[in-house]
N, C-alpha and C positions, 0 to 999 in steps of 0.2 A: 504494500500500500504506500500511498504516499499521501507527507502532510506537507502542507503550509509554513511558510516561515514566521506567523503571526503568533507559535510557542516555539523553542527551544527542542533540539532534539532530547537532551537529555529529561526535560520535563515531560516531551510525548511518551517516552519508552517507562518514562518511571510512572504515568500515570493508568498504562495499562498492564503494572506489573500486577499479579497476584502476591495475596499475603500469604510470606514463605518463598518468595521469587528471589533471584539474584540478579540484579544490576551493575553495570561495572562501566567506567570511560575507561577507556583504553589508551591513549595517552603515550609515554614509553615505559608502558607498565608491561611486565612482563609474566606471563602465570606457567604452571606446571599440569601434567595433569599424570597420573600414577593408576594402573590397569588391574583388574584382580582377575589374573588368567583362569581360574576359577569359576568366574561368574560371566565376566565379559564386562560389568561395573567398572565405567571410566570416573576416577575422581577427581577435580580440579582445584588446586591452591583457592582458597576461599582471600586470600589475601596474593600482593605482589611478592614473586618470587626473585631470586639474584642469580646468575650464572654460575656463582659457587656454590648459594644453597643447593640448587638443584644437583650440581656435579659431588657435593659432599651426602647430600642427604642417601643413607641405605636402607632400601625396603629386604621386607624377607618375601619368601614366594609364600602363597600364589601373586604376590604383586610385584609389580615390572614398571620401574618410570619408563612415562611412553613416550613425553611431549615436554619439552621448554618452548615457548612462541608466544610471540606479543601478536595480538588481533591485525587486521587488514582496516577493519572496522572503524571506523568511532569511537561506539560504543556495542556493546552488547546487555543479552539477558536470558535468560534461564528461567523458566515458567515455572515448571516443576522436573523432578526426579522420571528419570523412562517407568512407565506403568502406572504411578500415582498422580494424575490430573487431583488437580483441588485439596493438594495437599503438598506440605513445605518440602521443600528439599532435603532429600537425607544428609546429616552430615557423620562424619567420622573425624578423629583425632589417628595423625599417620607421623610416625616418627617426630611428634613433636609439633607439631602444624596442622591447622584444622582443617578439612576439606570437604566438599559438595559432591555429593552425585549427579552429575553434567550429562553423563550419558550410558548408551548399552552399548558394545560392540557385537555388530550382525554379522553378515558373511564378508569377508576379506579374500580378496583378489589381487596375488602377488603380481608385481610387474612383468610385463610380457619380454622384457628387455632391462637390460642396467640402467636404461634409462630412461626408461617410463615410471606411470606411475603404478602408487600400491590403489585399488580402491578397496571399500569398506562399505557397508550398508552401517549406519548409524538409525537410533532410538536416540531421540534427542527433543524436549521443545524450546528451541535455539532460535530467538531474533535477535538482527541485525542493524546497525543501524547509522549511516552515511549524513552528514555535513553535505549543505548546498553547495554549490560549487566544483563538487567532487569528480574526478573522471575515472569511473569503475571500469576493471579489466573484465570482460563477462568471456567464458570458455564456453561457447555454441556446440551443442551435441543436437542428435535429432530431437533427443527426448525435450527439448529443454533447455533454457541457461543457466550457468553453474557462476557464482558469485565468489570471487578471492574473498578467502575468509582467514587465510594467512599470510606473511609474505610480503614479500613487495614485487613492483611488476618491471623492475629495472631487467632481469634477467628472462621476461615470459619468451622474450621470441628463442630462447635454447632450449627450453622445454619441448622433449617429445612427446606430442597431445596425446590421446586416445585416438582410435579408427573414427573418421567422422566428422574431429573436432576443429573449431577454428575460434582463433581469439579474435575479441572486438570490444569495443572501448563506448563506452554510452557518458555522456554529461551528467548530471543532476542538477536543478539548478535551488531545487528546496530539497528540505529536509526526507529522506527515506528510510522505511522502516520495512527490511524484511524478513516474512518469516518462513525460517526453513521449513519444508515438508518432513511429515514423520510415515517413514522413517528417510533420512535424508542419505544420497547417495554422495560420497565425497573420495572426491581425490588427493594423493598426497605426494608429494617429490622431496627428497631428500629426508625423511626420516633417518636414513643410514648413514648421514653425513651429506654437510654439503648444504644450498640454499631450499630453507624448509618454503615450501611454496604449498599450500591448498585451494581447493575450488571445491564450492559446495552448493548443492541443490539436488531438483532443478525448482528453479524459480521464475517468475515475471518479474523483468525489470521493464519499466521505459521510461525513454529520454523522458525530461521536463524543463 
């Protein structure tokens, strides 16, 4: 959807959080997120994390750090927990630091090549949310646009896409707020090193 510039984004997204939601500006704030290979249960830093924390911090199994990455975003938000609509986000305390249930991991789909990417079916209720002005990288598939959701887009054109896919660039000229589809399909580069780049959807963008 898209708003108006006659509120703020940060006041639209905070105004249609749910109580027990997570809001967050993204800023050059930085979060983690930690995997319980167990369950499939992604949890994410409830607060900003540091390059050292996350490199010092040690889980036991079943949990696996998965993710260090500052948003593409704005801002974002988190509605609720995968399965529990209309109820607060689960939290846990995880070697010292408290964290949220962000999401489920579904089927994962290794790279076809060392240089594609990994995809994932995600459980997630994950909005988005873009500053006027803004010129988003959108990743065209048939199914759909797929919105950078991490990343930055200095390096997109070395990216090798999916079968299909083609980048393109849309304006914004007010404020947008989007929300992923559940369960939302996402791409990922560089998890195993290197520039962490995702795309996530598929979603409706257009100009404004």
């Amino acid at each position: 959807m898209t708003m108006t510039q006659e509120h703020s984004l940060h006041s639209l997204m905070q105004e249609a959080l749910p109580e027990g939601g997570f809001f967050a500006p993204v800023s050059d704030n930085h979060y983690m997120e930690v995997t319980d290979r167990s369950t499939g249960l992604v949890w994410m830093s409830k607060t900003p994390v540091t390059a050292q924390q996350y490199e010092e911090m040690e889980v036991e199994a079943p949990l696996a750090k998965t993710l260090f990455a500052r948003g593409s975003m704005d801002a974002y938000s988190f509605l609720h927990s995968p399965g529990i609509p209309g109820h607060p986000l689960r939290e846990r305390v995880i070697a010292g630091l408290r964290f949220i249930n962000v999401a489920a991991l579904g089927k994962v789909t290794p790279p076809s090549d060392s240089h594609g990417p990994l995809e994932a079916m995600v459980e997630k209720a994950h909005m988005l949310g873009f500053e006027a002005g803004r010129r988003l990288t959108i990743l065209s598939l048939p199914d759909g646009d797929y919105v950078g959701t991490l990343g930055e887009p200095e390096a997109d054109d070395s990216l090798a896409l999916p079968a299909g896919a083609t980048l393109k660039e849309v304006s914004i000229n007010s404020p947008l707020i989007v929300e992923l589809p559940i369960p939302t399909r996402c791409f990922f580069w560089g998890l195993g090193g290197g520039d962490l780049r995702s795309f996530q959807g598929p979603v409706t963008i257009k100009p404004v």
